[in-house]
N, C-alpha and C positions, 0 to 999 in steps of 0.2 A: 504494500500500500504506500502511496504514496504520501509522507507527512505533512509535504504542504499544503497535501489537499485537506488531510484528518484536521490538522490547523486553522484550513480555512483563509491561510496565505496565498493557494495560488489565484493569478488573475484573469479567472476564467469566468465567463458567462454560461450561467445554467437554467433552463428552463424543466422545469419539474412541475407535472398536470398531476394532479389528485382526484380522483371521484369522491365525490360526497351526495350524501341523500338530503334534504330538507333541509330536518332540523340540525343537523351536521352544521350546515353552510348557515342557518340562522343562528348557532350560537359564535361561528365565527365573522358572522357581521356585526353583532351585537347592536343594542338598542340605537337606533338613529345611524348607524352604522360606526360607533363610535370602537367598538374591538378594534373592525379591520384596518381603522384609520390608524389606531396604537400599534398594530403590526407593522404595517407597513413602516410610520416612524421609527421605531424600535428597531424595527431588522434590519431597514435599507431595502428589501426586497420589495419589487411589484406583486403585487397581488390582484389579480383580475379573477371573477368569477362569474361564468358565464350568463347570458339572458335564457328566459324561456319560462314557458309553463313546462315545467320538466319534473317529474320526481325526483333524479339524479341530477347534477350540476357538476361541470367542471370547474375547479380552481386551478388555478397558473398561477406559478411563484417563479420569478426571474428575476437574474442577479446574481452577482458574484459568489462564490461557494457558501464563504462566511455570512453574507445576508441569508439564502436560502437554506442555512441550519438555524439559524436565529427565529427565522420564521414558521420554519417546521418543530422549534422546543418550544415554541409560543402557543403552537397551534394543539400540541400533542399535549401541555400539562393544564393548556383550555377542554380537552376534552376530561383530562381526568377531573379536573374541575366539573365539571357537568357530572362525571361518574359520581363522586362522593357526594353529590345536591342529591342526586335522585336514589342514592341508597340510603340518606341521611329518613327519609319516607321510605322505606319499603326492609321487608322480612328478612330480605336476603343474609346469608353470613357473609359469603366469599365475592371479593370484588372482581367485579370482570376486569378485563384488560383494557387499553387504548388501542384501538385500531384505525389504521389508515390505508386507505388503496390507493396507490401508485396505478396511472397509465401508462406504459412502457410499452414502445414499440417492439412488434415480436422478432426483429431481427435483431434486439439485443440478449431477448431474454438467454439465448442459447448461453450467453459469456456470460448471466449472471446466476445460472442453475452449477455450468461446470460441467467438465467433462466425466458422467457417472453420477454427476449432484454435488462435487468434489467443494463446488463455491460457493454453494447454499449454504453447504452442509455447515463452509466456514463460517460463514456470517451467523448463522444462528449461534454456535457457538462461541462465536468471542463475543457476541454482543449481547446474548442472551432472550432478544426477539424471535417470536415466530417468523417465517416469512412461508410465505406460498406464490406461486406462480401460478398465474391460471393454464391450465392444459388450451382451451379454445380461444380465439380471440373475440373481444367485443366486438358485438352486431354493428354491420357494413362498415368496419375499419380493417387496418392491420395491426391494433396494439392489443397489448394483453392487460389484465388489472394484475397487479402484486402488490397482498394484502401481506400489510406489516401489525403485529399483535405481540404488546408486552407494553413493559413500564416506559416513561416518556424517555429516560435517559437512555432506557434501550434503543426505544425508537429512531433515536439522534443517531446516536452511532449506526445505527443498521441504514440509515438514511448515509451516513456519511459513506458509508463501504461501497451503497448502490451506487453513488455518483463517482465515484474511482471507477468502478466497473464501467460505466455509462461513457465518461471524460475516455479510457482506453479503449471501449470497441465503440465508435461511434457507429451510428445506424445504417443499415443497406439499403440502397433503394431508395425510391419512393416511400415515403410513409402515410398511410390514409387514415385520419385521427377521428376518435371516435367520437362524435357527435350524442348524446341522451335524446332522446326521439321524449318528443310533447307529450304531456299527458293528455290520454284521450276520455273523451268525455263519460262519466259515471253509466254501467251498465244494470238496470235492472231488470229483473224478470218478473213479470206477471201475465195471468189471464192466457198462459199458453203464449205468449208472445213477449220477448225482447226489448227494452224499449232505450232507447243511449238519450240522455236528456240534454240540450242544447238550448240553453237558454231558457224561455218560460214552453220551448217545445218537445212534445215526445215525439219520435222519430218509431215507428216498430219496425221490427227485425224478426221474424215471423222464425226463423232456421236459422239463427244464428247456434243457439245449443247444439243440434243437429250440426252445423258445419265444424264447431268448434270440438264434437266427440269423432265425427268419420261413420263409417260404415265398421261396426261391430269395434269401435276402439280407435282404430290406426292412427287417425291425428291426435287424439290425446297423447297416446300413448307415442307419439312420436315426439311433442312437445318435452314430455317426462323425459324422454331419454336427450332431446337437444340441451334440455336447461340444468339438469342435476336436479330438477326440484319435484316434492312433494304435489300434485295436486289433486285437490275430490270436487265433485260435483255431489251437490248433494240432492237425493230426491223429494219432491216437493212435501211437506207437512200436510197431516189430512185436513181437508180445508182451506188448502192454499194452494197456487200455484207456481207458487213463486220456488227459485233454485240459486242457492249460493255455492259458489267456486271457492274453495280453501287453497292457497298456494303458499307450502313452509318450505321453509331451507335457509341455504345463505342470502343475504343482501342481494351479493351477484346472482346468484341463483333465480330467487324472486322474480329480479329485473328483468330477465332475460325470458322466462317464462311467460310474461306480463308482456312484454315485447311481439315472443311469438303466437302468443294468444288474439291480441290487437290485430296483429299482422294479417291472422288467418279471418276473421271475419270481415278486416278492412278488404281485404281479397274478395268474398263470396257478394258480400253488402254490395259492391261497386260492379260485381260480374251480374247480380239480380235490379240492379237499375238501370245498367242500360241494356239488360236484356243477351249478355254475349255469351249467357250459357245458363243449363238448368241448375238449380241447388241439388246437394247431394239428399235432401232428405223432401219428404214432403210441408215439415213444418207444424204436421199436427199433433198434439199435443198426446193423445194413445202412440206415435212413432216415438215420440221423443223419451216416453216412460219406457217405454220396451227397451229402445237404447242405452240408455241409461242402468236399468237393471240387467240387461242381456250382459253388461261388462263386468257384474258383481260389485265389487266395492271399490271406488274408482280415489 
């Protein structure tokens, strides 16, 4: 490793994107925006944080080595900050971790797993942080998320090793950055029909459940296996017709299921209005229980 960089002396320009969900990014805006203006002072480092109706939000931190560790120990003992507020209320004994996702282009990840794991392997242990690499890359880019998990001191140092790594293999190629795709509008189910709310309108989506389970499974179960995650469909309560979607796992996990889930009805929804193909189901509300139940416990 190199010391001037662990120091924070050499005079290198670094850009380092972070994923964050919501309230992530709201406690490091902080009230009137008054955190991220104290970061930024403090560190030296830019801090931009992306626009959108987005559940996910990108952060950009750029700036010389030494502002971009100053900003990420700022950033990393504001969360544990936030951990100890919310245990200070609740049962729990044992404190979770700090976590941060790193977006990193996948033509680095290779030099910072190591040949075997050999570089991982190090980082975790001199630094005492988790790290993980994601196996797939974020939906339509080419970067990966690498989630960092342990105490904030850890953090630093495991931050500071990735950007040695980062500073000596720079990236190959073209890099296509990973954009957080909008949140789309709240879906509910009633009355045998779908409805996405838009404003003070309902919009119905007759076969969307149907599009979103397949013919005996396949798209669900193809979702499951693209995203890592958990999901059930649950069947309607007597009396109701209404059906809620459960989707657990990781953050990234989540997202990405959420993503492919969106995806496939914005698919069928737009091939059933302008007419450029039939839906795979009928839509009615005896096909969709049989569906449903034909897959046993989804």
């Amino acid at each position: 490793m190199d010391p001037k960089v662990t120091e924070g002396g050499l005079n290198v320009t670094l850009t380092i994107r972070l994923l964050m969900h919501g309230k992530e990014v709201g406690s490091i805006i902080g009230k009137k925006g008054e955190t991220v203006k104290k970061m930024r002072e403090e560190s030296g480092a830019r801090i931009n944080i992306s626009e959108g109706n987005c559940p996910e939000r990108i952060v950009t931190i750029t700036g010389p080595t030494d502002a971009i560790f100053k900003a990420f120990a700022m950033i990393a003992f504001k969360f544990e900050e936030d951990i100890d507020n919310s245990m200070s209320n609740s049962t729990a004994t044992s404190k979770p971790p700090v976590t941060l996702r790193l977006v990193v282009p996948a033509s680095q990840c290779g030099s910072l797993i190591g040949k075997g794991g050999s570089k991982i392997k190090e980082i975790r242990e001199s630094t005492g942080a988790q790290v993980q690499v994601a196996g797939d890359m974020l939906p339509n880019s080419t970067e990966r998320a690498v989630t960092i998990s342990g105490m904030p001191d850890a953090i630093i140092q495991c931050v500071k090793q990735i950007c040695v790594v980062m500073l000596e293999s720079p990236p190959k190629g073209a890099t296509i950055p990973y954009r957080p795709k909008p949140a789309s509008a709240p879906v509910i189910f009633a009355g045998g029909q779908a409805y996405t709310i838009q404003g003070q309108y309902a919009i119905p989506h007759p076969d969307l459940i149907g599009c979103i389970i397949g013919r005996q499974g396949s798209k669900i179960n193809e979702i499951r296996q693209m995203s890592g995650a958990q999901i059930k469909i649950a069947n309607a309560a007597e009396g109701s017709t209404e059906r809620q979607i459960t989707i657990t796992g990781s953050p990234a996990n989540i997202s990405l299921a959420q993503y492919l889930i969106n995806a496939r009805w914005e698919e069928d929804w737009n091939a059933y209005r302008v007419g450029e193909r039939q839906l795979e189901t009928t839509g009615k509300e005896e096909r969709l229980t049989s569906e449903v139940s034909g897959m046993g416990t989804l």
